[in-house]
N, CA, C and O atoms as a GROMACS GRO file, in nm:
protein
  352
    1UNK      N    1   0.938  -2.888  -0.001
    1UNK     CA    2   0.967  -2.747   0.020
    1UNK      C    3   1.000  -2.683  -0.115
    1UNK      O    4   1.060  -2.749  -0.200
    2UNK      N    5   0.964  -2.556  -0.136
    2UNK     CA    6   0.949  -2.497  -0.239
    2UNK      C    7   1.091  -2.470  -0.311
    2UNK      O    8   1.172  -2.433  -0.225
    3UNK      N    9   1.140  -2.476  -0.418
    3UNK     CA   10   1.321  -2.455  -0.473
    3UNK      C   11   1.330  -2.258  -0.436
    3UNK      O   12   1.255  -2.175  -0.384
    4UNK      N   13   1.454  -2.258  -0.491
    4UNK     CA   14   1.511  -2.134  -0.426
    4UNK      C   15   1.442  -2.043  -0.571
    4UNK      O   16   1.399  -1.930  -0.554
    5UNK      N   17   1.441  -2.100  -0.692
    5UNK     CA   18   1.396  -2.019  -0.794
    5UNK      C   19   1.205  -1.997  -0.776
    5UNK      O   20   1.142  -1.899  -0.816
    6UNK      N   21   1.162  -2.092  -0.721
    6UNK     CA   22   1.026  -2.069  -0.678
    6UNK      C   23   1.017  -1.974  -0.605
    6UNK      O   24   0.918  -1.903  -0.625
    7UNK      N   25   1.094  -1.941  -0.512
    7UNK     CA   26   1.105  -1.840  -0.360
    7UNK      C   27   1.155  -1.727  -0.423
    7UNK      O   28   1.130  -1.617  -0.374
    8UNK      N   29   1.235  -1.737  -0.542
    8UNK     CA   30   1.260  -1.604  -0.569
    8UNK      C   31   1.126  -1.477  -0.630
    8UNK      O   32   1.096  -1.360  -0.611
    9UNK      N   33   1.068  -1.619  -0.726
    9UNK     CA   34   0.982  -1.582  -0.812
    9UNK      C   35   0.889  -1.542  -0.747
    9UNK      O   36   0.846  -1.433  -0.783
   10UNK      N   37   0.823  -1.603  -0.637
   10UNK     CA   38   0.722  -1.522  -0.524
   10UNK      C   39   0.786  -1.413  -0.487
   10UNK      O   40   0.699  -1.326  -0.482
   11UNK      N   41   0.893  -1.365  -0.457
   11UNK     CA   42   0.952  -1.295  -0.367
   11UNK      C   43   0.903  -1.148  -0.473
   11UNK      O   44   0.844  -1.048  -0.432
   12UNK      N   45   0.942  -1.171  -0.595
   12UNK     CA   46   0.922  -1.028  -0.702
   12UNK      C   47   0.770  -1.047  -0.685
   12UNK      O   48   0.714  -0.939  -0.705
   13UNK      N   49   0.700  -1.127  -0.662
   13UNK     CA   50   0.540  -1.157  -0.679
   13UNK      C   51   0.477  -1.106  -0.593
   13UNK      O   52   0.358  -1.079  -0.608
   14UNK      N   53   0.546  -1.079  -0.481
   14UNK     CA   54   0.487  -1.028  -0.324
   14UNK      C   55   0.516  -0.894  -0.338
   14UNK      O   56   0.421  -0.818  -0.318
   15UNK      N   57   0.652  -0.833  -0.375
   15UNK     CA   58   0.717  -0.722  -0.422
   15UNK      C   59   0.621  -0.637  -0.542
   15UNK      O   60   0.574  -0.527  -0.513
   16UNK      N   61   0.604  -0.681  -0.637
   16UNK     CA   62   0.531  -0.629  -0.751
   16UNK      C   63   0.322  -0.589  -0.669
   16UNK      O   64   0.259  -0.485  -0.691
   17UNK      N   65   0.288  -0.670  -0.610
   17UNK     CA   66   0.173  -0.673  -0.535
   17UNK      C   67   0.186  -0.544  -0.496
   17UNK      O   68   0.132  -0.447  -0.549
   18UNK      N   69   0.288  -0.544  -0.360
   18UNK     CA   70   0.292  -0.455  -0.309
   18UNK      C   71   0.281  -0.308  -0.339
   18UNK      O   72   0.207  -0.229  -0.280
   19UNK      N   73   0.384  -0.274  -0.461
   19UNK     CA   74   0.410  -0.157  -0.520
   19UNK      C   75   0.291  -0.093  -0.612
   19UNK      O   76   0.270   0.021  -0.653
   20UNK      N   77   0.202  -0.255  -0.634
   20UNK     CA   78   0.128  -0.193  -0.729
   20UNK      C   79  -0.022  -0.140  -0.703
   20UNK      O   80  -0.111  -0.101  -0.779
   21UNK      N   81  -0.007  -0.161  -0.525
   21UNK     CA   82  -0.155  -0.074  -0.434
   21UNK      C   83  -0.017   0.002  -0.344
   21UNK      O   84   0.022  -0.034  -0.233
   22UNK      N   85   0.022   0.080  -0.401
   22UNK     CA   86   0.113   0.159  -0.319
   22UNK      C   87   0.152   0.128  -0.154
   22UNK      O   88   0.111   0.187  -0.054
   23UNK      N   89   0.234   0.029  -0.164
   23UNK     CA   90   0.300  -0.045  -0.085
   23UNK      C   91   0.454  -0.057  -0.072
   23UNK      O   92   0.520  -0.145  -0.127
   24UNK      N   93   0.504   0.040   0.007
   24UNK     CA   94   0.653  -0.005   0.004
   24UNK      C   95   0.696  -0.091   0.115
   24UNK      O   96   0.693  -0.039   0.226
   25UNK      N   97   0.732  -0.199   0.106
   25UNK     CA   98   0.745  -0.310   0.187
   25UNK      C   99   0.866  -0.300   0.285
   25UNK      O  100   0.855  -0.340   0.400
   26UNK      N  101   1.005  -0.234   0.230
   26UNK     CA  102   1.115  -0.206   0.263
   26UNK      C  103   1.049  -0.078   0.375
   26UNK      O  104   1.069  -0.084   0.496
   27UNK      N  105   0.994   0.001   0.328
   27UNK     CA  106   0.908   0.111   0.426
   27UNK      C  107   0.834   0.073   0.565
   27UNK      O  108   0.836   0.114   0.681
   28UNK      N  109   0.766  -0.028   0.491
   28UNK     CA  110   0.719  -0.065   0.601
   28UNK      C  111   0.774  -0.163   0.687
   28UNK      O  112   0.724  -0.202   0.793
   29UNK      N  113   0.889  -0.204   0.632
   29UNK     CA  114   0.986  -0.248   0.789
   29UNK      C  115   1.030  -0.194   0.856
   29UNK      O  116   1.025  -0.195   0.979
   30UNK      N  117   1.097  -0.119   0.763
   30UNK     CA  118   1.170   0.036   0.902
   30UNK      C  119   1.074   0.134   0.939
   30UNK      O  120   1.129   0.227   0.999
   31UNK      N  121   0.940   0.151   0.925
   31UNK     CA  122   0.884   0.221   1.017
   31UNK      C  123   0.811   0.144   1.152
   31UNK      O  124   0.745   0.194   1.243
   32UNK      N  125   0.852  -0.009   1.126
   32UNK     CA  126   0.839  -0.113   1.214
   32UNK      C  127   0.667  -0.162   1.216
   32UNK      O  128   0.609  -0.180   1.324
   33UNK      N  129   0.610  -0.177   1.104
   33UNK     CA  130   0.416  -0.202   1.087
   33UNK      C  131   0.452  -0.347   1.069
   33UNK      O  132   0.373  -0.431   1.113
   34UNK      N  133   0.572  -0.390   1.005
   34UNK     CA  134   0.643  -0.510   0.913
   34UNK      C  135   0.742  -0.564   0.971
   34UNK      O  136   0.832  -0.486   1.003
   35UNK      N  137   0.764  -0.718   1.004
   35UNK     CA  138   0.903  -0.696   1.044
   35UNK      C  139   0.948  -0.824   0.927
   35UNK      O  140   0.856  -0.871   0.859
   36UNK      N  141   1.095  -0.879   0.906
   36UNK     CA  142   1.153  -0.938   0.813
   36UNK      C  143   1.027  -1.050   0.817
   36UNK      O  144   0.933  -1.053   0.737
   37UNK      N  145   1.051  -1.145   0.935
   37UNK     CA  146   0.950  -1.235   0.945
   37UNK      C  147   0.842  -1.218   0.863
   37UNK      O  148   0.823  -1.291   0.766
   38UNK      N  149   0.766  -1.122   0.897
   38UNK     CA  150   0.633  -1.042   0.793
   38UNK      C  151   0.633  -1.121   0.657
   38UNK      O  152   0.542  -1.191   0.614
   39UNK      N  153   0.763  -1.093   0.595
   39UNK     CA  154   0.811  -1.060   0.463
   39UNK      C  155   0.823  -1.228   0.406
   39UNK      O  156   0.784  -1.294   0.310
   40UNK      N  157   0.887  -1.243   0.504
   40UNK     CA  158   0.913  -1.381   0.460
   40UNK      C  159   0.732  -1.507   0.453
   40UNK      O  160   0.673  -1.595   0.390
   41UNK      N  161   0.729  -1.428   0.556
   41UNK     CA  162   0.598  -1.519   0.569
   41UNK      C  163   0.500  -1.536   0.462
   41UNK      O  164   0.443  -1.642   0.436
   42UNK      N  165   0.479  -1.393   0.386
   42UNK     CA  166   0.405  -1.344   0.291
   42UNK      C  167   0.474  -1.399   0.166
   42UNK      O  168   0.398  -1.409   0.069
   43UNK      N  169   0.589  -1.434   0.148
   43UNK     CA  170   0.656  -1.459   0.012
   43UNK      C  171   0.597  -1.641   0.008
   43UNK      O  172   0.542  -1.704  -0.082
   44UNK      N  173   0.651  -1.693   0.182
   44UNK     CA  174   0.612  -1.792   0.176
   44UNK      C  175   0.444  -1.874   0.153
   44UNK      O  176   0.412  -1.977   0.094
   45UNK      N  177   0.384  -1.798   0.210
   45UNK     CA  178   0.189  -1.767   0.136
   45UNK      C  179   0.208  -1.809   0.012
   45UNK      O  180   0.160  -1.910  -0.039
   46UNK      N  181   0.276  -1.734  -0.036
   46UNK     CA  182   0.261  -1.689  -0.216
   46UNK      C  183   0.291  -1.800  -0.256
   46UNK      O  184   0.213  -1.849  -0.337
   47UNK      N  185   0.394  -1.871  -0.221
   47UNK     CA  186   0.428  -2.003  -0.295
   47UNK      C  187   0.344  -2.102  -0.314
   47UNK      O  188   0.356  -2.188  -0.402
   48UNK      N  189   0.221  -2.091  -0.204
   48UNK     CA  190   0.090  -2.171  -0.190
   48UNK      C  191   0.020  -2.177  -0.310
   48UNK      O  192  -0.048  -2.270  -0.354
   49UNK      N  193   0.053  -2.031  -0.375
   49UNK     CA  194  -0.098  -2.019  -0.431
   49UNK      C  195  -0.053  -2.067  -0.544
   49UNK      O  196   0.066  -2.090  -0.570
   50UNK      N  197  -0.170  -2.087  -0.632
   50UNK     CA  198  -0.200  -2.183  -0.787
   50UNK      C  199  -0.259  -2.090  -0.896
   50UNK      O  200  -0.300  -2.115  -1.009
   51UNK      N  201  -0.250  -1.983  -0.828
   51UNK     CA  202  -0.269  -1.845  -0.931
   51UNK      C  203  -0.161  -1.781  -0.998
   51UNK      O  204  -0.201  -1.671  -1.034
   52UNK      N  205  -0.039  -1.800  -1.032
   52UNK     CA  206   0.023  -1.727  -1.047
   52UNK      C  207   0.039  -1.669  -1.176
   52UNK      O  208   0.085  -1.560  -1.208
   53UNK      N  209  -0.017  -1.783  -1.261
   53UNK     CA  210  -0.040  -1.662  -1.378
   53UNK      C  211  -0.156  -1.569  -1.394
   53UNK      O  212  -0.153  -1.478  -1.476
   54UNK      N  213  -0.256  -1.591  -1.318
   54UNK     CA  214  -0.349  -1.478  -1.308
   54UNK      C  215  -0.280  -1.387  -1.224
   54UNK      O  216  -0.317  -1.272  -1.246
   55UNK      N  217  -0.203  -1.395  -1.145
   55UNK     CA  218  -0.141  -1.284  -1.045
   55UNK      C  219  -0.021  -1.200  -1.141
   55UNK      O  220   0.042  -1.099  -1.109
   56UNK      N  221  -0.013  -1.277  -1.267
   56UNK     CA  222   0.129  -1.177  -1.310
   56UNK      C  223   0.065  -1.132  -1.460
   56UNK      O  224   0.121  -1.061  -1.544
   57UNK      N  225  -0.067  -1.193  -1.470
   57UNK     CA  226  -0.190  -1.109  -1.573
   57UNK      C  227  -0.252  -0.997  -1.467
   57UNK      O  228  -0.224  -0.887  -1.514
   58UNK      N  229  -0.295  -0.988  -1.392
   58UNK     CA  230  -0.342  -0.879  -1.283
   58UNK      C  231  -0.226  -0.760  -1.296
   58UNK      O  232  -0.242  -0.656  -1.361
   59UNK      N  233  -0.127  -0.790  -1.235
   59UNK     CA  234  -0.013  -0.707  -1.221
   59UNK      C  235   0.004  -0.660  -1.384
   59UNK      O  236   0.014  -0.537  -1.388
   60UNK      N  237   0.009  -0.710  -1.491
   60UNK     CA  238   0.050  -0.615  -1.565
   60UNK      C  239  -0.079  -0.547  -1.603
   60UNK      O  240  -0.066  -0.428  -1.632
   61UNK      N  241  -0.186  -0.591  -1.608
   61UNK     CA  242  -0.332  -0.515  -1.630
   61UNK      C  243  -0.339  -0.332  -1.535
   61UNK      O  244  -0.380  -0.220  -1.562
   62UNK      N  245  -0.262  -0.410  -1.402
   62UNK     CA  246  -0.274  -0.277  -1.303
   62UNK      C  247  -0.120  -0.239  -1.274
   62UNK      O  248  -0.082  -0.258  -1.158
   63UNK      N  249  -0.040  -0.194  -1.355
   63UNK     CA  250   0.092  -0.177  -1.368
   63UNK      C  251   0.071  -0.028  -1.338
   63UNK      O  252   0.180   0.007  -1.293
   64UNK      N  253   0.014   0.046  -1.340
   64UNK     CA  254  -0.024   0.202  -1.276
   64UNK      C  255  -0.080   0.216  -1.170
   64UNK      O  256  -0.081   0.325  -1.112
   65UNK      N  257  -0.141   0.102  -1.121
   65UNK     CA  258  -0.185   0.109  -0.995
   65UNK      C  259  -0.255   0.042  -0.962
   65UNK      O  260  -0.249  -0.064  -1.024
   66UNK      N  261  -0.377   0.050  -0.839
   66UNK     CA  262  -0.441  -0.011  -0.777
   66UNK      C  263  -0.505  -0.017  -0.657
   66UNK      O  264  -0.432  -0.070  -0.573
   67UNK      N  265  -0.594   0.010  -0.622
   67UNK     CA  266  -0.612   0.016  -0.480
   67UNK      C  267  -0.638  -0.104  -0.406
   67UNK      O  268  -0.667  -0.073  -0.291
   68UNK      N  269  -0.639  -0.195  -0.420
   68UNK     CA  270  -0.629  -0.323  -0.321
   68UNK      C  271  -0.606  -0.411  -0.374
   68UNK      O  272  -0.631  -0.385  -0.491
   69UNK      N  273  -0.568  -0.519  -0.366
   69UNK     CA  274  -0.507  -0.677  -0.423
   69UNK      C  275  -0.600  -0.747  -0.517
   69UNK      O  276  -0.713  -0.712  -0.481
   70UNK      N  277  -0.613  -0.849  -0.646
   70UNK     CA  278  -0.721  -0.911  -0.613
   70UNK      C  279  -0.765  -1.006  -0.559
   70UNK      O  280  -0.676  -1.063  -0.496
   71UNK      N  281  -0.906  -1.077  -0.546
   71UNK     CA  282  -0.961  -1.144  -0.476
   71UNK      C  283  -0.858  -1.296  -0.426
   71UNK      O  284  -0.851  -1.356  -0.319
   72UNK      N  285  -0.793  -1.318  -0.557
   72UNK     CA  286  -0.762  -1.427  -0.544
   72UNK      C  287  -0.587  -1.390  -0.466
   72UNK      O  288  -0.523  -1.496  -0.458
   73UNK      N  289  -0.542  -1.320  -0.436
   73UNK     CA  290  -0.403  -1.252  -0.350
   73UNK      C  291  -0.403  -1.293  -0.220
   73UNK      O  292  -0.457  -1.223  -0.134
   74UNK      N  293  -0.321  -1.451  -0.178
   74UNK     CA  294  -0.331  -1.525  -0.067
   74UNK      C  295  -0.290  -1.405   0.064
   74UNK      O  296  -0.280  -1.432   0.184
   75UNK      N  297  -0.271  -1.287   0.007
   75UNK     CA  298  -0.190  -1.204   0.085
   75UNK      C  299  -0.284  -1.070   0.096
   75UNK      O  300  -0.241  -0.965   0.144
   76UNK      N  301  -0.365  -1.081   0.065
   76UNK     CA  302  -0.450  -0.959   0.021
   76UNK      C  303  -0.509  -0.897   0.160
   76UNK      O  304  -0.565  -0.788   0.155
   77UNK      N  305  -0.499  -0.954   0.261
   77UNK     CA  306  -0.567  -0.931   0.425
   77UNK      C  307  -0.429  -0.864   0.482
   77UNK      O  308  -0.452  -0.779   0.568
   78UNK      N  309  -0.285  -0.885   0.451
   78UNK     CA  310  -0.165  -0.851   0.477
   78UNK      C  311  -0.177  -0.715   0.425
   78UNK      O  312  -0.183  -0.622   0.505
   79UNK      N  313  -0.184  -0.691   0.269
   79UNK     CA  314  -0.192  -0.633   0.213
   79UNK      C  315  -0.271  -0.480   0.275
   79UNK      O  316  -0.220  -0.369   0.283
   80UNK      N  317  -0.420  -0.528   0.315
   80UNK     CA  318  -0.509  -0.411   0.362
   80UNK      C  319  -0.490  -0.337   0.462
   80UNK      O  320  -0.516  -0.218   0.476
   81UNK      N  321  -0.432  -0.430   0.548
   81UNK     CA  322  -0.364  -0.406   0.709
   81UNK      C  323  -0.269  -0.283   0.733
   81UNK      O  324  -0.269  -0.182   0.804
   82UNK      N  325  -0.178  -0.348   0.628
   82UNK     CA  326  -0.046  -0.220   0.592
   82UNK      C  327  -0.089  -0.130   0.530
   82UNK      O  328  -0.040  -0.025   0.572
   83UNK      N  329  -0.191  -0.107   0.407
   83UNK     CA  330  -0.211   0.029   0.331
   83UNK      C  331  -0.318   0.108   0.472
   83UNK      O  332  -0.318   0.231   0.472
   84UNK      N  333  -0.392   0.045   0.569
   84UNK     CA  334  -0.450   0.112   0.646
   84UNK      C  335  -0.387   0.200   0.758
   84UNK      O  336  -0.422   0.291   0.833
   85UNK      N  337  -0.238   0.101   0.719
   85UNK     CA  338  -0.133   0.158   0.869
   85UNK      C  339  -0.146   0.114   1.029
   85UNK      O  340  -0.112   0.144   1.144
   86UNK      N  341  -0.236  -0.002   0.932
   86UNK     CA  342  -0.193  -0.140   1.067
   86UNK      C  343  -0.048  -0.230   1.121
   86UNK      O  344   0.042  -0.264   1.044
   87UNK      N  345  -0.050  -0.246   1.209
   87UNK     CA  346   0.068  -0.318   1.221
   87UNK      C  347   0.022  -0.476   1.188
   87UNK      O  348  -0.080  -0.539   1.213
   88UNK      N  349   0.156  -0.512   1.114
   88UNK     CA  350   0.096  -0.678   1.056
   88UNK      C  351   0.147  -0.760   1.146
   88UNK      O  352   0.127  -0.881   1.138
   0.00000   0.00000   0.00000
């Protein structure tokens, strides 16, 4: 099982994703699309993946923005769901 500094480090990784295809995650719990579970689940994804320095080269490349995740974003189907105003 993944350490607590791994879980953190996804946790800003899932967080930074989010914000950076205009995603507020905290938003989308309380308008209920998201629920904690959601959150957790998605942080826990992240820990999977073997990208993470391409994911924190991406993120600063698209630090202004973005419109969808990239390819390699174990979370990127989460991701589309919510910017469409699906419930996840």
């Amino acid at each position: 099982m993944p350490e607590t500094a791994t879980f953190r480090r996804h946790a800003v990784l899932v967080d930074r994703m989010a914000n950076a295809i205009g995603i507020d995650l905290e938003e989308k719990v309380m308008e209920g699309q998201l629920d904690f579970n959601g959150v957790s689940d998605a942080v826990l994804n992240c820990t999977g993946c073997c990208c993470t320095g391409a994911c924190e080269i991406w993120l600063e490349a698209f630090a202004g923005g973005a419109d969808a995740p990239p390819p390699i974003c174990r979370n990127r189907e989460l991701f589309e769901r919510l910017k469409a105003g699906k419930r996840a």
